[in-house]
N, C-alpha and C positions, 0 to 999 in steps of 0.2 A: 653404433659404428666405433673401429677401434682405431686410439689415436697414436700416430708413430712420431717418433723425434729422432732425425738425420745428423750426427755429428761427424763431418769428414775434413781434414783441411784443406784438400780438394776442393773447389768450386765445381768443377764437372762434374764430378762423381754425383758431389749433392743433387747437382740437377739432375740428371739423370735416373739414377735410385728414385730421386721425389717424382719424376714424372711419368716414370714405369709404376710406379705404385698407383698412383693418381686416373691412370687409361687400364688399371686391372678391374677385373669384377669383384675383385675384394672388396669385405665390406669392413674399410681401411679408410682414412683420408693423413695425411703429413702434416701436422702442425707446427712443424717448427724447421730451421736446420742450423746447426753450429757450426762453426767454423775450427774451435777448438773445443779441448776438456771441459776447461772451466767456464765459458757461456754455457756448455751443455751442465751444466751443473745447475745452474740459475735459472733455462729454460726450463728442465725437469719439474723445478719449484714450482713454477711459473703457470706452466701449462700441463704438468700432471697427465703425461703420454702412457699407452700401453705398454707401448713396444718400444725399444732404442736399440736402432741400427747403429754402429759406430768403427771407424779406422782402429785399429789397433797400433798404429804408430800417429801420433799428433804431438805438435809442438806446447808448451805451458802443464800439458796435462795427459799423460798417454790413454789410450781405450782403454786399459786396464787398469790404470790407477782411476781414469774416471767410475768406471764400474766398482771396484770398491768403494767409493768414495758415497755415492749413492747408496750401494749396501749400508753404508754408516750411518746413511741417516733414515732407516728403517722403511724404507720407501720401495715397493715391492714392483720391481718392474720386468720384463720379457726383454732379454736383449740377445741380438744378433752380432757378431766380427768380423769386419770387412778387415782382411790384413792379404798383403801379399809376399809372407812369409811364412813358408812351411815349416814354423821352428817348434821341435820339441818343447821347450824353456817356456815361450809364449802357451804352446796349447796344454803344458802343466798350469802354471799359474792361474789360465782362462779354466780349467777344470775345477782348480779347489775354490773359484768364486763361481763354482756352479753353472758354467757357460757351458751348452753344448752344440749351439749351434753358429754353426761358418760358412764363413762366402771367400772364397780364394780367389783374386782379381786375378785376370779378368774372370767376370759369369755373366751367363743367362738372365734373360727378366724372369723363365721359365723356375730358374732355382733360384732367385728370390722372390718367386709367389708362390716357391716348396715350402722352404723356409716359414716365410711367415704364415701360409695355412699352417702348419704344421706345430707353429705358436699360439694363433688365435684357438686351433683345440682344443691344447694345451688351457689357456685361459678359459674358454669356456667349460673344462672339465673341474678345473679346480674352481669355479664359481658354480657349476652344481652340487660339489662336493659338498664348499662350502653350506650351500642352501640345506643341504641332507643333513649336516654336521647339527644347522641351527634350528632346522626342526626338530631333528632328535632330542634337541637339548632341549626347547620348548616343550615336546612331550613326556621328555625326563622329569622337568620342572612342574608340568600340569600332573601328570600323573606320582610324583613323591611322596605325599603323602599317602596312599594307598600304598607303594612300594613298602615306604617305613610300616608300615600299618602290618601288610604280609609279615617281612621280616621278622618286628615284635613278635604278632602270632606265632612262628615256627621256632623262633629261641625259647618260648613259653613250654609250644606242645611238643618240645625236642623233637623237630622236624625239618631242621634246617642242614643242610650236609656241606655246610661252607665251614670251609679248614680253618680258618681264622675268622672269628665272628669279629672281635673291635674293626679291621681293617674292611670288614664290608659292612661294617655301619656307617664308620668312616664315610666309604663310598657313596652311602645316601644320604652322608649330612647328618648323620646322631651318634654327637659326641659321649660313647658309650663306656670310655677308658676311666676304670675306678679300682679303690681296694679292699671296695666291698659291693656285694648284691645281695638285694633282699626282695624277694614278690610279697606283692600286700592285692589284696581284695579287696574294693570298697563298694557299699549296697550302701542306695539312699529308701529310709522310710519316710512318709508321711499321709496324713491324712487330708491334706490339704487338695482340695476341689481344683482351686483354680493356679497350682503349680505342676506342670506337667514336666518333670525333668527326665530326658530319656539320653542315652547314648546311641541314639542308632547309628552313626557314621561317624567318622572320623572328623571333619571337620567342627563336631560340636565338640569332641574330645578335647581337642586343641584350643578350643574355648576357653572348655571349662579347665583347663592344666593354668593356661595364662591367668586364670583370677585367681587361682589358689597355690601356684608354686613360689612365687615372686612374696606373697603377703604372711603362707603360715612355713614354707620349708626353708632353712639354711641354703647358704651359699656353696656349703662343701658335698651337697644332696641334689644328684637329677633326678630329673621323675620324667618317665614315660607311661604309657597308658594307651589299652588298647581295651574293646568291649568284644564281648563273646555271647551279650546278649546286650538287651536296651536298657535292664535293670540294675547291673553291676558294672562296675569298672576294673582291672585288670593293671595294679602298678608296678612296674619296675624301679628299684630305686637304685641307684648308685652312687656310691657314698667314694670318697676321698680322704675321711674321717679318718686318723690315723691307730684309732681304739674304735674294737666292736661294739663296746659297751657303751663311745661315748655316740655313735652313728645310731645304735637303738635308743637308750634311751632321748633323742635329739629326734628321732622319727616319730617316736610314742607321744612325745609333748608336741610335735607339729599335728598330729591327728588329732588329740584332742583339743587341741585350740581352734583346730578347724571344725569338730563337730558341736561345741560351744556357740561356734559363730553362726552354724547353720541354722540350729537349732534358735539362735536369737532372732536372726531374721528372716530364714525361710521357713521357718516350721520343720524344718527338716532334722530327723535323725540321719547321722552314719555310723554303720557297723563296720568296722573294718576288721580284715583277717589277715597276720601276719606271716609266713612261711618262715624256714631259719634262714641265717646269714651265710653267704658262699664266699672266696676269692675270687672264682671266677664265674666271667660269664656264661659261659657253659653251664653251668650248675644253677642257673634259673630256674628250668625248667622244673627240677627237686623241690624248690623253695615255694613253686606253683603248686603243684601235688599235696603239699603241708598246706598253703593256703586253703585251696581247695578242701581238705577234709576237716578243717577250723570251721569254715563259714560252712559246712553241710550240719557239722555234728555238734556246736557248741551254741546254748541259748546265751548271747552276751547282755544279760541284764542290768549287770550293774555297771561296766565301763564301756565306751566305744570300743576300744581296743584289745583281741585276744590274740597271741601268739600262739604257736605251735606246741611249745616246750609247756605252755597251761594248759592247753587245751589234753597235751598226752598225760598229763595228770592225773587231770579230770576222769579222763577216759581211764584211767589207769585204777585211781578208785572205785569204778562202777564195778554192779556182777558183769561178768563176761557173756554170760548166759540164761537171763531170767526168763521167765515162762511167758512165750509167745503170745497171749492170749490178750484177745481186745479187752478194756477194761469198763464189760458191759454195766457193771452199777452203774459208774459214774457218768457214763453216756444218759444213761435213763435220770438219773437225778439232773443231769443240765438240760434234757428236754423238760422235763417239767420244770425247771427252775425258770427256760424261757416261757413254757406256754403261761406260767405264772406272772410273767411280766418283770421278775426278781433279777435284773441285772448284775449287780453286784455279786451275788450269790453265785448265776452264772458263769460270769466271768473268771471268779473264784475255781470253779468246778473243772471249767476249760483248762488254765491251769493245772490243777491237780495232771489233768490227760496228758499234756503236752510233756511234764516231765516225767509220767510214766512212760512214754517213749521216747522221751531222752536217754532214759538210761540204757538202751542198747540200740540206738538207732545206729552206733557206728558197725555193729557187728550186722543187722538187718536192716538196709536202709527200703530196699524192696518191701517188704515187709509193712514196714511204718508209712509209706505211704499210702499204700494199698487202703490200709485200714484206716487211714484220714479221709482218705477218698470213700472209705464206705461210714464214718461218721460222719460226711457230709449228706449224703446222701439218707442216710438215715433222718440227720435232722429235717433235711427235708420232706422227706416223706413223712413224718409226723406230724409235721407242725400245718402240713395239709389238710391232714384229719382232723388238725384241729381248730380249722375255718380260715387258715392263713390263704390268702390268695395270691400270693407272691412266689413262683416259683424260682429252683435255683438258676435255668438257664436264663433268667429275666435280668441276673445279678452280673451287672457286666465287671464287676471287681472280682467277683468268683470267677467269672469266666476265662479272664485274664491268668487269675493265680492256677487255676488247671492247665492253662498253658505253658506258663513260667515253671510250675514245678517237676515240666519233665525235661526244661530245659538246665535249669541251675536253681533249684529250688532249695527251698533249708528249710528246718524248723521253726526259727525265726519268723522267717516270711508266713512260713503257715501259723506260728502264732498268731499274728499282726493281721492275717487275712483274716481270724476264724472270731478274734476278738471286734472288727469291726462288722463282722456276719451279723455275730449276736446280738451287738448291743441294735441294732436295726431290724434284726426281729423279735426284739422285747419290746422298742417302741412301736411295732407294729402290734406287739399285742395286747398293749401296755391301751391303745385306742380300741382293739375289739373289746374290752372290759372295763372300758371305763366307767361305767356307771356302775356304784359303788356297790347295791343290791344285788347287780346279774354279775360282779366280777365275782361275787361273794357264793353264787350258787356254781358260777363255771371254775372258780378255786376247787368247791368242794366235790363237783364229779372231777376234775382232773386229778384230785388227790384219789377220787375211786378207782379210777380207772389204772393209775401208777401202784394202789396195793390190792390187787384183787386176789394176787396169791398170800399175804399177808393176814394170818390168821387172825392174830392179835390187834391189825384195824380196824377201830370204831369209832363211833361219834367223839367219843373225849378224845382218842388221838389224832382225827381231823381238828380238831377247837384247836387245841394244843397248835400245832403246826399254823393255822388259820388267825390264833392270837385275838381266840373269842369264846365266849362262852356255850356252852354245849346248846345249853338253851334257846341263846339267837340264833347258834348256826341251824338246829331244828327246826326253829318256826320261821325262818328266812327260806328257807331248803324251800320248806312246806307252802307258804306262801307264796312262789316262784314256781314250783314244778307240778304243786296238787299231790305230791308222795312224798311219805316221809323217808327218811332216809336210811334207816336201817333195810328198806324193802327196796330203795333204790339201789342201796350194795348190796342184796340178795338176789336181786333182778341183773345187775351185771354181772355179777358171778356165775348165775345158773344160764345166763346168754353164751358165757365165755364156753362152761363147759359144753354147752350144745355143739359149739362149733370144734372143740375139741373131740369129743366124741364121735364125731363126724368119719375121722383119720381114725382106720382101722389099727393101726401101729401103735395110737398111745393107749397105753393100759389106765384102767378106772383110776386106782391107787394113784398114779401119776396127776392124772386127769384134778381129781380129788384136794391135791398138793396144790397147782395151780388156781386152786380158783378158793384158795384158802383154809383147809379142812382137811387136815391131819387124819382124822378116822374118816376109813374109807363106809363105815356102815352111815355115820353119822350122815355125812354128805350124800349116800344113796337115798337117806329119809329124806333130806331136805329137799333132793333134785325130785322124787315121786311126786313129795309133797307140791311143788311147781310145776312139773308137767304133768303130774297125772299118768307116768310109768318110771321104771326103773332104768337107768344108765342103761344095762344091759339089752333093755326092750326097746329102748329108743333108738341106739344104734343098730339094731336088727330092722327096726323101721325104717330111719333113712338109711339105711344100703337097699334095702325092698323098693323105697320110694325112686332111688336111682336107677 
């Protein structure tokens, strides 16, 4: 119900006014009535009415001095003007204190229940405004952070088409005005089990910003941060710094203070990738772009932190063009280096790969991974064959990194993935051969089986490698398998070519090559002499037999 206050000097009138309000169906009741200005002044306080009905001529205090007077004191009320003067002067005045509506004595009850419906609307219109204003706002405020979050995104991926970026960050609350910008990329490593740090939403962002902007960045440095995946972070920095060089290097010693810290108590590595310095914000998005091709293309081994301007260097040193070609030795020495159980070796080996496509992973990045994805797969499927019972889709770290690297993948990461592959499949096989005798006979067929095309492999250069004497590795072999070993590498080799010979395509000569035996008559005597016909008659056989 809404509350009216009656100021008239009139006694009659008041009656009146208050008792036609009172017998209407409004849903109205009169709390009050004054006599003059200044009681209505005091009632107002008092009893805090909707509406104020009021004379426009009263003694102490006129209706219109009373109605500003009120206005003064911020008190927001609906008022009506009872006057019975038709005076220009009056309905100026009554205009610029925002009055629009009047009652010319005499009137109707009928047009003062016009009147005040015609107020109470009014009131109810601007109290559902209101309500729409404060839910909006509510919803402005719950939903903000996702707003900021867009915004970041599209100043990043120059996809924002607002005229003025500082004044519609403004508008969302991120004080973005600096006189410098710089994009940095930040990736957490570790191997640690039971630390799961991820970015997936934004409110963990704002988390993780609060423990670390306050502790390792300056006062004259904001930092924003957005994720593009759950792996990396995505910073904006904006500096106030009145020199570029003292804002970089003041950012360079904030990261590495922070990946010291990490590293001390969370196990954690961070890499971080710098893009160049812009004046404006607009020019993010460029500094993105550099980031981004830092943290795809540079292995950062020896510091946390790579810039742009190193990383073009770097890149700038390399051939531009080296020959495309997977780097099959050294794949073959690292499976046997793990079926061997030889970690360090391994790992060594891994290595050597990783920076052989380093060196043109910027000009081929399709390319390099392609062929990661088929050395994984390779390793896998070898190390099959060679009793591992662990497949790769079983590997929920692999599974992950095959997903991440078609999202924001790098080299790095694939180091780091392929270094923890291994050392888990050398202790897997590091237990299939543990017992010192059988590791010692499955060393020396897997060193068979790795030089079968290698003419010059024999017993001394298994020892050699084995770091045993020719003589135990023989009577161990022998002891263990019931064959000595020279007829065990003549038995694999003449098995190899059978299945070579098989594929009408490879020629003898070739064939011959393969299975270690330079002279192709030589290797014909040898193959007769094991199966009892000639290369030539044997493949005549299985094609007949097929």
């Amino acid at each position: 119900m809404y509350r009216i206050l009656i100021a008239d000097d009139e006694a009659y009138v008041r009656d009146l006014v208050a008792k036609s309000i009172n017998l209407s169906t409004l849903d109205v009741e009169v709390v009050g009535c004054a006599e003059d200005g200044t009681q209505a002044i005091d009632m107002v306080e008092q009893l805090k009415p909707d509406i104020l009905i009021t004379d426009i001529c009263m003694p102490k205090l006129s209706g219109l001095e009373l109605i500003k007077a009120i206005k003064n004191t911020g008190v927001n009320i609906k008022t009506v003007i009872i006057s019975g003067y038709d005076d220009f002067a009056y309905a100026k005045t009554a205009m610029e204190l925002g009055i629009t509506n009047y009652l010319l004595k005499p009137f109707l009850p009928d047009e003062l229940f016009e009147v005040i419906g015609k107020l109470i609307e009014e009131i109810e219109n601007n109290a559902s405004l209101l309500r729409n204003m404060t839910e909006l706002q509510t919803q402005f405020d719950d939903n903000l952070s996702y707003i900021q979050e867009r915004f970041l995104k599209d100043i990043l991926m120059n996809k924002s088409d607002k005229k003025n970026l500082l004044e519609e960050a403004r508008a969302i609350k991120l004080d973005m005005k600096a006189h410098y910008y710089c994009c940095g990329i930040l990736k957490l490593q570790t191997d640690a089990v039971d630390i799961k740090w991820s970015f997936s939403n934004q409110n963990l962002i704002e988390d993780f910003l609060r423990i670390v902007k306050d502790e390792y960045f300056d006062s004259e440095t904001k930092t924003y941060a957005v994720s593009f995946h759950d792996k990396q972070l995505v910073f904006i920095y904006c500096s106030n710094h009145t020199d570029v060089f003292e804002f970089y290097t003041g950012l360079r010693t904030s990261l590495e203070k922070m990946n010291l810290s990490f590293q001390k108590y969370y196990n954690i590595r961070l890499v971080c990738a710098l893009g160049k310095i812009y004046p404006r914000l607009e020019l993010v998005s460029a500094s993105y772009e550099e980031a981004l091709l830092v943290t795809k293309t540079i292995l950062p081994d020896q510091g946390c932190v790579m810039n742009y301007e190193e990383a073009k260097q770097i890149l700038a040193n390399r051939s531009l063009e080296p020959l495309r070609n997977r780097p099959q030795e050294l794949e073959e020495k690292l499976i046997l280096n793990i079926r061997l159980a030889r970690k360090d070796k391994a790992l060594a080996i891994l290595n050597e790969i990783i920076q052989y496509y380093e060196s043109f992973y910027v000009t081929s990045i399709e390319y390099v991974s392609m062929s990661i994805f088929g050395l994984v797969f390779a390793l896998d499927n070898a190390l099959m064959e060679s009793g591992s019972s662990f497949r790769i889709w079983q590997d929920e770290k692999m599974k992950q990194y095959f997903k991440d690297q078609l999202l924001c993948g790098s080299l790095y990461d694939t180091k780091v993935m392929l270094e923890s592959y291994i050392s888990r499949r050398c202790d897997e096989f590091s237990l299939i051969i543990s017992n010192q005798s059988d590791k010692l006979v499955y060393d020396i067929k897997t060193l068979i089986e790795h030089n079968l095309s290698n003419e010059d492999f024999n017993l001394e250069s298994a020892s050699s490698q084995l770091f045993f004497s020719a003589n135990y590795v023989r009577q161990v072999f022998k002891q263990k398998t019931g064959e000595g070993f020279t007829e065990y590498l003549i038995q694999k080799r003449m098995e190899l070519a059978g299945e070579l010979l098989q594929n009408p395509t490879n020629k003898i000569q070739d064939v011959a090559q393969s299975t270690g035996y330079s002279s192709q008559r030589y290797f014909s005597s040898c193959f007769k002499k094991y199966y009892g016909c000639t290369p030539t008659e044997y493949r005549e056989k299985r094609m007949i037999d097929k």
